[in-house]
C-alpha positions in Angstrom: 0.0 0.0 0.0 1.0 3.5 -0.4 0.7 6.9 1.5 1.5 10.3 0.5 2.6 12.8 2.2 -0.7 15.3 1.6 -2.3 12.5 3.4 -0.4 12.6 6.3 -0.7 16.3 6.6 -4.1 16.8 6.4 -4.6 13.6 8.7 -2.6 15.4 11.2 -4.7 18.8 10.4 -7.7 17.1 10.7 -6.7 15.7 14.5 -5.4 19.1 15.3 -1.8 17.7 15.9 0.8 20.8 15.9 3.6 20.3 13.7 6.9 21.5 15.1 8.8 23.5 12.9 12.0 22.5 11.5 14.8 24.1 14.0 17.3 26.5 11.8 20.8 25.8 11.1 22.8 28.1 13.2 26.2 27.2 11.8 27.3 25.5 8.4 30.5 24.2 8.4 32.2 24.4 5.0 35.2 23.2 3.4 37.6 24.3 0.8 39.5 21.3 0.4 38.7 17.3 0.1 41.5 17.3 2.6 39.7 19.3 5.4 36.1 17.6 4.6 36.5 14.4 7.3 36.8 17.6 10.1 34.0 19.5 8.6 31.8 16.4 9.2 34.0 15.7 12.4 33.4 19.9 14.0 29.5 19.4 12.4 28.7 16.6 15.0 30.7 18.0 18.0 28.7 21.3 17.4 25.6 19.1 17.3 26.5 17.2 20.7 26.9 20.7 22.1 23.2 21.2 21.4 24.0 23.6 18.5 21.7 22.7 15.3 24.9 22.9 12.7 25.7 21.1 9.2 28.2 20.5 7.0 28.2 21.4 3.7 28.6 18.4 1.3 29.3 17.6 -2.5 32.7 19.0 -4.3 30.9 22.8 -4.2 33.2 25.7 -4.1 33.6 28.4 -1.0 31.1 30.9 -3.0 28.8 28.2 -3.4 28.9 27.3 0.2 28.3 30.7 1.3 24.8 31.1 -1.2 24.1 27.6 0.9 24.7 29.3 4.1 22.8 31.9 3.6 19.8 30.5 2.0 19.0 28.5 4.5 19.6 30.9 7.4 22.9 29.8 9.0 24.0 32.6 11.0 27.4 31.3 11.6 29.7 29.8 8.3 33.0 27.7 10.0 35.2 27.4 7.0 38.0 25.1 7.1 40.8 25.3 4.8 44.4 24.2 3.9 45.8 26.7 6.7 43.2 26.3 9.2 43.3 22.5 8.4 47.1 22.6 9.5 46.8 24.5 12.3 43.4 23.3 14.3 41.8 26.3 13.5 38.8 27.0 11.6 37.6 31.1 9.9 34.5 31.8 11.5 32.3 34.1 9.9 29.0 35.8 11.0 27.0 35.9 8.1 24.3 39.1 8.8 27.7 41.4 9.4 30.5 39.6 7.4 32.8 39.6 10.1 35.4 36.5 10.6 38.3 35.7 12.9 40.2 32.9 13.5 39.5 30.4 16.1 40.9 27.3 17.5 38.6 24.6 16.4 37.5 23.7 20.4 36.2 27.1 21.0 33.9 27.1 17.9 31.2 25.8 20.3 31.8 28.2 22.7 31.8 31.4 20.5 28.6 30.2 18.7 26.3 29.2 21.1 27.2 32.7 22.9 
């Protein structure tokens, strides 16, 4: 048997059940390298242990395309991990609504975003 999805909805309509809404990405965690993509998915699930609703970009998608990403699904934080930040534990962390980045050790990430 089958069930579609407008089913479901309007079953759950119908029974007055409230749907909770989806909970925003506060921080995507893009890559620039395939190198530094194992500790994008690696920083994405600390961040997610630490209660912070994060993701990591995925796919072979350039920085730029990363950042359209961000932004269109409302990240308020990008981590971007490159070459350099790769070799140093670090990661750029940039607030999307005012463009400002700075560099920080990947173990404070949680702590500066969930401020």
């Amino acid at each position: 048997f089958g069930t579609g999805i407008e089913r479901i909805i309007l079953n759950l309509k119908r029974q007055e059940v409230a749907i909770p809404s989806a909970e925003r990405t506060q921080v995507l965690v893009a890559y620039q390298t395939p190198a530094a993509r194992t500790e994008a998915f690696r920083l994405a699930s600390e961040l997610r242990r630490a209660g912070i609703a994060a993701t990591a970009s995925t796919g072979e998608r350039s920085l730029k395309a990363q950042m359209r990403h961000a932004d269109g699904i409302g990240a308020k934080w990008a981590a971007i991990i490159g070459e350099r930040e790769l070799a140093q534990g670090m990661v750029t962390l940039k607030r999307l609504d005012t463009g400002e980045q700075e560099l920080v050790e990947m173990a404070d990430v949680a702590g500066r975003v969930g401020a």
